[in-house]
KOLTORTOR-82426 format. One record per residue (C-alpha): residue in three letters; x, y, z; residue number from 1. Coordinates in pm, 1 decimal. Layout:
REM KOLTORTOR-82426
{type->ALA | xx->X | yy->Y | zz->Z | seq->NUM};
...
***
This chain:
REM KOLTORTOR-82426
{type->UNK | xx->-4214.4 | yy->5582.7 | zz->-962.7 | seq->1};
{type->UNK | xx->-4410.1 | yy->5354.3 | zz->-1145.0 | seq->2};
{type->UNK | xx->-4155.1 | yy->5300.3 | zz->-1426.7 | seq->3};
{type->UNK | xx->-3867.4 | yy->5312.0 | zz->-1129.3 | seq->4};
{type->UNK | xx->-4049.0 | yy->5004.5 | zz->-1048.2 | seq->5};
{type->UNK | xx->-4035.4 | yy->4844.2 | zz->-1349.2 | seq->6};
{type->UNK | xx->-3732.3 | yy->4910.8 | zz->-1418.6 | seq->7};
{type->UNK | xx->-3620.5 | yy->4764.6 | zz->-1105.9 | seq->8};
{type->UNK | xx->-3814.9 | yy->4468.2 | zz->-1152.1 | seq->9};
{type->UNK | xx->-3658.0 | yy->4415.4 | zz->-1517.4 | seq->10};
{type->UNK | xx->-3324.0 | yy->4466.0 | zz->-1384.8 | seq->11};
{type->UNK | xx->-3356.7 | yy->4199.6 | zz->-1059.2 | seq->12};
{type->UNK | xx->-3510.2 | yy->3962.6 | zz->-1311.1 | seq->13};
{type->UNK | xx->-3219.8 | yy->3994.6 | zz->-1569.7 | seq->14};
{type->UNK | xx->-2963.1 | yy->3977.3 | zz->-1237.6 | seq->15};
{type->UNK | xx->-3233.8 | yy->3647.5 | zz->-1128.8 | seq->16};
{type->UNK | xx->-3158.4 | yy->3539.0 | zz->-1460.2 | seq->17};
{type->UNK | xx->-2778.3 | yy->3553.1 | zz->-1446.9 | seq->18};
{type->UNK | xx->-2761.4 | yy->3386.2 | zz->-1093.2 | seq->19};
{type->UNK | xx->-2962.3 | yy->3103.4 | zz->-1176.1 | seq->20};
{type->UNK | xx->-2681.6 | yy->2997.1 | zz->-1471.6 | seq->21};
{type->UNK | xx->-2415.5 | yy->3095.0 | zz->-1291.9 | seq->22};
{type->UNK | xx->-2581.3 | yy->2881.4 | zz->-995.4 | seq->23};
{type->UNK | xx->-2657.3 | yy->2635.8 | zz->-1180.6 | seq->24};
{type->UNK | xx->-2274.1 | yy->2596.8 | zz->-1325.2 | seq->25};
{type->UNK | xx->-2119.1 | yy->2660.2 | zz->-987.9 | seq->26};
{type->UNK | xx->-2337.6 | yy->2374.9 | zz->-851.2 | seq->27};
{type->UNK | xx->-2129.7 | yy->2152.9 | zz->-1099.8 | seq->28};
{type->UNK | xx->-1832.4 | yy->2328.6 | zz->-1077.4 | seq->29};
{type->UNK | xx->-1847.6 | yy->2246.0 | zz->-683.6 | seq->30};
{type->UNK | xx->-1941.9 | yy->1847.8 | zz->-759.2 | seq->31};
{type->UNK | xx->-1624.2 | yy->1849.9 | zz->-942.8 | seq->32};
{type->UNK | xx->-1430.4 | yy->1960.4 | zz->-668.9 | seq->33};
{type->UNK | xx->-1583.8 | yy->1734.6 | zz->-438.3 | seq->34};
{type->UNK | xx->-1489.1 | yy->1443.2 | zz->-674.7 | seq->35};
{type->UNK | xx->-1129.5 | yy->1627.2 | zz->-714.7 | seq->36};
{type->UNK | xx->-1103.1 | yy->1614.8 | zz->-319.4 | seq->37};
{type->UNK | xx->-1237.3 | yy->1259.7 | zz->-306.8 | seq->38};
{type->UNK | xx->-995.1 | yy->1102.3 | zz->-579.7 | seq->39};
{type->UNK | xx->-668.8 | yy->1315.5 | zz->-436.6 | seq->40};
{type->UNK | xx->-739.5 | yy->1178.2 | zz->-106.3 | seq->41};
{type->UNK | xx->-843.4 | yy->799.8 | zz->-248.4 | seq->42};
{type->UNK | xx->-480.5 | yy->900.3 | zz->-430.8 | seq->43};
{type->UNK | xx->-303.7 | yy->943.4 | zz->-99.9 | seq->44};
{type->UNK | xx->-450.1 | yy->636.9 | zz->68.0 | seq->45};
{type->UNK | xx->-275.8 | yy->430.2 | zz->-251.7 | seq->46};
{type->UNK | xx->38.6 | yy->590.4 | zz->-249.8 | seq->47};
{type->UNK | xx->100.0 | yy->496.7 | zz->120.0 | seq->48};
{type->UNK | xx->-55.8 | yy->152.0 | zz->58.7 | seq->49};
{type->UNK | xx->232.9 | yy->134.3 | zz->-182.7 | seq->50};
{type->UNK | xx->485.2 | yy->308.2 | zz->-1.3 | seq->51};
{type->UNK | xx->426.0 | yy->69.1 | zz->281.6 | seq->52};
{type->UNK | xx->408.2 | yy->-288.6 | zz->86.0 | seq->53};
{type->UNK | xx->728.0 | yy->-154.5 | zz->-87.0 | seq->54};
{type->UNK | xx->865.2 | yy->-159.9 | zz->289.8 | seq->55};
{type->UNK | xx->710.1 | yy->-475.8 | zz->355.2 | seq->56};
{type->UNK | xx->846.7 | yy->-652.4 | zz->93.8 | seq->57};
{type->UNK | xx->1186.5 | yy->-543.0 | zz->172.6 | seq->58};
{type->UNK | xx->1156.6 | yy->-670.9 | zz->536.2 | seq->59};
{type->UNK | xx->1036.0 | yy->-985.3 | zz->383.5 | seq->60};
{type->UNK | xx->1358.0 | yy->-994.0 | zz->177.2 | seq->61};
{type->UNK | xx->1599.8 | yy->-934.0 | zz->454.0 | seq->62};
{type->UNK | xx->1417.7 | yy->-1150.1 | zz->674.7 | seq->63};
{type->UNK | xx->1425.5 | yy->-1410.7 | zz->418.4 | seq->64};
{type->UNK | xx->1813.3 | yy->-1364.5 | zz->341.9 | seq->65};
{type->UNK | xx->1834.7 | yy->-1434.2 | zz->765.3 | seq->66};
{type->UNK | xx->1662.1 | yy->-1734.3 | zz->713.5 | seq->67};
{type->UNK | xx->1923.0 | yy->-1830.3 | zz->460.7 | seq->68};
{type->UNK | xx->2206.2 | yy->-1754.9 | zz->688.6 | seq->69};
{type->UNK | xx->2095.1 | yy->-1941.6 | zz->1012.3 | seq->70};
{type->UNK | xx->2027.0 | yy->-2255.7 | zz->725.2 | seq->71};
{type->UNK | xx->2333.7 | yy->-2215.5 | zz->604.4 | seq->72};
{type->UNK | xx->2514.0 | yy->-2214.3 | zz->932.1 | seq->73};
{type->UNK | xx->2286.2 | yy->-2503.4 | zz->1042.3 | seq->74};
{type->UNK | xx->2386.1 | yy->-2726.1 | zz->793.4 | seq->75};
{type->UNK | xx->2713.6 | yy->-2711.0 | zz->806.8 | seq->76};
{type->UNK | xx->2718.9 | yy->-2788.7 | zz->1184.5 | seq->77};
{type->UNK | xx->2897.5 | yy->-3141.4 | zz->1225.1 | seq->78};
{type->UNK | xx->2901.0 | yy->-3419.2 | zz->1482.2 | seq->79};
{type->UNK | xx->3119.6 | yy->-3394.8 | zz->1743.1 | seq->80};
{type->UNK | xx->3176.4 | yy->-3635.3 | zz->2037.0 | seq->81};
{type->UNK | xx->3352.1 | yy->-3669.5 | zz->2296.6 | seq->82};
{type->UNK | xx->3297.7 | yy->-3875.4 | zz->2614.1 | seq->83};
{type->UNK | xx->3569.9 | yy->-3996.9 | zz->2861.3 | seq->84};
{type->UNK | xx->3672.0 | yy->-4344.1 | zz->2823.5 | seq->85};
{type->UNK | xx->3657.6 | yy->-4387.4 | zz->3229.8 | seq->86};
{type->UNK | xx->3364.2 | yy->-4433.8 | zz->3464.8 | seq->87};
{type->UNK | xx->3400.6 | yy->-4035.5 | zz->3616.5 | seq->88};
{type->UNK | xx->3173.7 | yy->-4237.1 | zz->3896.1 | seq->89};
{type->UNK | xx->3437.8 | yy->-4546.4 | zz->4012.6 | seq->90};
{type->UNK | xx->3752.9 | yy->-4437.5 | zz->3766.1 | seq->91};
{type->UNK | xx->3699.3 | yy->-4808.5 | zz->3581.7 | seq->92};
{type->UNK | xx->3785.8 | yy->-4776.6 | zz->3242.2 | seq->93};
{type->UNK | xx->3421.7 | yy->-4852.3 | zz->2983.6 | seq->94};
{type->UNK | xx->3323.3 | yy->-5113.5 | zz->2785.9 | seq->95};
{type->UNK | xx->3384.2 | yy->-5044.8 | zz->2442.0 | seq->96};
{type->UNK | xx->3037.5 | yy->-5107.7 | zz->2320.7 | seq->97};
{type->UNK | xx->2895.4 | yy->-4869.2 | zz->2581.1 | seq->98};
{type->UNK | xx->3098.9 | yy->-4619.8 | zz->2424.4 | seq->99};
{type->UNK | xx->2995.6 | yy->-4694.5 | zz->2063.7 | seq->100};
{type->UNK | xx->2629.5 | yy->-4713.9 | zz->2164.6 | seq->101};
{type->UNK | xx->2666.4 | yy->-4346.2 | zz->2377.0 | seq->102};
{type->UNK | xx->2812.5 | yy->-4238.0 | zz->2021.8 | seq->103};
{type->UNK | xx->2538.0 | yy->-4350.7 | zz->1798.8 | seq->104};
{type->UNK | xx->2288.1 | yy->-4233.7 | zz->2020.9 | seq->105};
{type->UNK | xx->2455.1 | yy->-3899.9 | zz->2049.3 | seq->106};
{type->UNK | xx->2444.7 | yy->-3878.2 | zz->1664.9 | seq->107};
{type->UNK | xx->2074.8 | yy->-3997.3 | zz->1628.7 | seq->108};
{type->UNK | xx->2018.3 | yy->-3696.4 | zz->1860.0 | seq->109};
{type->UNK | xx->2195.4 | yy->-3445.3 | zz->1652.3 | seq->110};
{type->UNK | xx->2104.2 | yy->-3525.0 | zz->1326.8 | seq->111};
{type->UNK | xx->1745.4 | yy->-3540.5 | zz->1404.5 | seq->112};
{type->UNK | xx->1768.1 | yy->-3191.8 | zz->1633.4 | seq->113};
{type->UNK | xx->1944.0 | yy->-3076.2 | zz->1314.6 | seq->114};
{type->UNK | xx->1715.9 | yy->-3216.8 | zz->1067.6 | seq->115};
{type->UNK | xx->1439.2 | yy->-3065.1 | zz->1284.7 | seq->116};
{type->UNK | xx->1603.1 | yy->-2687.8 | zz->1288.6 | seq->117};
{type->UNK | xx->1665.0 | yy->-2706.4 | zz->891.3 | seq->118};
{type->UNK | xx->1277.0 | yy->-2824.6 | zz->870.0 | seq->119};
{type->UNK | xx->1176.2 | yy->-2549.9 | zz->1053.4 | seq->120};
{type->UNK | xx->1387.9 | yy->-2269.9 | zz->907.6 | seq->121};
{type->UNK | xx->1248.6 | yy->-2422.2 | zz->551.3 | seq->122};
{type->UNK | xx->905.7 | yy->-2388.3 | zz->637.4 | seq->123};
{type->UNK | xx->973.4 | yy->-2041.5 | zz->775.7 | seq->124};
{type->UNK | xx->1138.5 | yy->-1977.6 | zz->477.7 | seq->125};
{type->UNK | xx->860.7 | yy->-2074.2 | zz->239.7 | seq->126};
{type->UNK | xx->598.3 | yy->-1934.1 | zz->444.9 | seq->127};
{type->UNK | xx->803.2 | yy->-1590.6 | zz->401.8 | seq->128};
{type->UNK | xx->823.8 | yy->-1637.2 | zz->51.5 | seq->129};
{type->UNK | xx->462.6 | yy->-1688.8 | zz->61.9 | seq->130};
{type->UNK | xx->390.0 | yy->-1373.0 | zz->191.4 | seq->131};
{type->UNK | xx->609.5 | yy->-1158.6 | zz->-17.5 | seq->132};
{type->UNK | xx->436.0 | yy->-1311.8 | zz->-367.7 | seq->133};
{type->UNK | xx->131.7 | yy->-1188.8 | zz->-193.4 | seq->134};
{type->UNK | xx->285.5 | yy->-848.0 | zz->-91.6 | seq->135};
{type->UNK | xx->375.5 | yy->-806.5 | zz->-461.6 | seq->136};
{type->UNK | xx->79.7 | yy->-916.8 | zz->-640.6 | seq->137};
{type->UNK | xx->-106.6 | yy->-621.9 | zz->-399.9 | seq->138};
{type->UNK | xx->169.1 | yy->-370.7 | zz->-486.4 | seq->139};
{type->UNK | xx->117.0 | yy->-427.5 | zz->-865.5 | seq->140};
{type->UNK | xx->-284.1 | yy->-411.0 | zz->-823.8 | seq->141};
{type->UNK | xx->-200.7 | yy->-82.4 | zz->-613.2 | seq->142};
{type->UNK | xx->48.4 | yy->31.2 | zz->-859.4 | seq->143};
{type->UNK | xx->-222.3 | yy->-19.4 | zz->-1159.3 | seq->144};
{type->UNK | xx->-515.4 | yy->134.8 | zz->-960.4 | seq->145};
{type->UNK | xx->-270.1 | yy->459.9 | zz->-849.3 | seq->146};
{type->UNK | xx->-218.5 | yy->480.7 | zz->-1297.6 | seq->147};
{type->UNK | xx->-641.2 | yy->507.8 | zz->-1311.8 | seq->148};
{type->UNK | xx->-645.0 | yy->752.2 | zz->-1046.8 | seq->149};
{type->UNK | xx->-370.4 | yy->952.1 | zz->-1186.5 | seq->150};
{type->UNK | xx->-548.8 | yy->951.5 | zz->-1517.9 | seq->151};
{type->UNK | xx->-887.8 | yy->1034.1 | zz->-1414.1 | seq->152};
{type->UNK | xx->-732.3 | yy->1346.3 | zz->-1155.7 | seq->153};
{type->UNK | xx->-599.9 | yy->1490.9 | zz->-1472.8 | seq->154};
{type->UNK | xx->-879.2 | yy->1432.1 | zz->-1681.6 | seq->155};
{type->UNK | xx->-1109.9 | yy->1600.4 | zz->-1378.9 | seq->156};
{type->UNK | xx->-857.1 | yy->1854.7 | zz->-1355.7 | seq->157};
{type->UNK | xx->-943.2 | yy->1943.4 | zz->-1716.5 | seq->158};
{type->UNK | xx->-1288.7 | yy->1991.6 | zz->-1697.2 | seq->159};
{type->UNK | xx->-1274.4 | yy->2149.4 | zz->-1364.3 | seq->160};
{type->UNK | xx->-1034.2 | yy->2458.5 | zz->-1591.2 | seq->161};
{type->UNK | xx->-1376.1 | yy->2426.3 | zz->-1858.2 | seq->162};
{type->UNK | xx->-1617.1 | yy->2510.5 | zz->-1615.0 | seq->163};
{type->UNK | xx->-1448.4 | yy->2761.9 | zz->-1441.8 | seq->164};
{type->UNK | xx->-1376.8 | yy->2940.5 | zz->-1770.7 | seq->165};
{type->UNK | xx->-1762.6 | yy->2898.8 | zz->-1847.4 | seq->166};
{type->UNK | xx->-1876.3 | yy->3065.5 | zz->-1535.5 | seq->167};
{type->UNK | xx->-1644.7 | yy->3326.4 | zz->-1614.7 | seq->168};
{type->UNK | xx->-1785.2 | yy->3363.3 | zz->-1963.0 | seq->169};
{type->UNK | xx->-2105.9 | yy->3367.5 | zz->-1828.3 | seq->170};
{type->UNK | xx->-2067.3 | yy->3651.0 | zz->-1600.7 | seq->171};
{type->UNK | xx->-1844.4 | yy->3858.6 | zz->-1837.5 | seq->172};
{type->UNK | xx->-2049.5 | yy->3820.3 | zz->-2119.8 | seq->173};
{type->UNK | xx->-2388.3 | yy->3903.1 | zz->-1892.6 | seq->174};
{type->UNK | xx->-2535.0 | yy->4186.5 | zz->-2118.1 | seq->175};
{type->UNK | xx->-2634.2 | yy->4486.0 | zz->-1914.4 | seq->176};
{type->UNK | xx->-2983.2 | yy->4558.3 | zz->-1845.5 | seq->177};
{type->UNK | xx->-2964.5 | yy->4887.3 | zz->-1981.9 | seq->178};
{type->UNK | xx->-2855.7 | yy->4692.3 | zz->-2359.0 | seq->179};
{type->UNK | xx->-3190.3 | yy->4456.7 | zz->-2347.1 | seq->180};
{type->UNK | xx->-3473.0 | yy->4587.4 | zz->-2555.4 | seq->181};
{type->UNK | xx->-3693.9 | yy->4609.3 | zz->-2237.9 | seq->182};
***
């Protein structure tokens, strides 16, 4: 019995032995996943932080080309007037000068509503234009940072294969008890 016991004892030591390095690597080997997890998640985020400026920056661009239209069509709006030459009040035909003063001050009117509208489609405009730069200035820093984070998955990826084929050497090269010179 007595050398039943030791023999136990040598063999849960030599097992204690073998769990505390394959603890001990399997500790690691789970930090590694943890980071694994962490980057393919922090990898996910950027991808749809790219997926949606891409998106953004094509509304900018078709809201931009809109912008471009309604200018377009604003500009090329012209004067037009036209104003009875007869009092719709009494019937009395107008004084000429009346007339010529309703028609400059008709025009004054249009050209500054129109010079108004193209002001305000330009600033519109730039301010749109403004935004995009900024959209694509994020989607190149997003772009760049998703390249690291690629990189260093693949590099973790590596060493996470290492360490699991060290645990497995460990245990499959574990001597048995019976082998030790104890």
């Amino acid at each position: 019995r007595a050398i039943e016991a030791q023999m136990l004892d040598l063999k849960n030591k030599h097992r204690q032995s073998l769990d505390e390095k394959v603890g001990k690597k399997c500790k690691e080997h789970q930090r590694l996943l943890s980071e694994l997890n962490a980057l393919k998640i922090n990898i996910d985020a950027k991808n749809h932080a790219f997926q949606y400026n891409e998106t953004e920056i094509k509304s900018l661009e078709e809201k931009m080309e809109k912008l471009r239209a309604d200018w377009r069509e604003a500009n090329a709006q012209q004067f037009e007037f036209e104003q009875d030459e007869v009092c719709p009040a009494c019937g009395q035909p107008l004084p000429t000068e009346k007339l010529q003063e309703a028609r400059e001050k008709a025009l004054a009117q249009f050209n500054r509503a129109k010079a108004e509208k193209l002001e305000a489609i330009s600033a519109e405009g730039k301010r749109l234009k403004d935004m995009k730069e900024a959209m694509e200035e994020n989607l190149a820093y997003v772009r760049r940072e998703l390249e690291k984070a690629k990189d260093e998955l693949a590099e973790l990826e590596q060493k996470e294969s290492v360490m699991k084929a060290e645990i497995d050497n460990i245990i499959q090269g574990a001597k048995s008890v019976e082998t030790t010179p104890e």
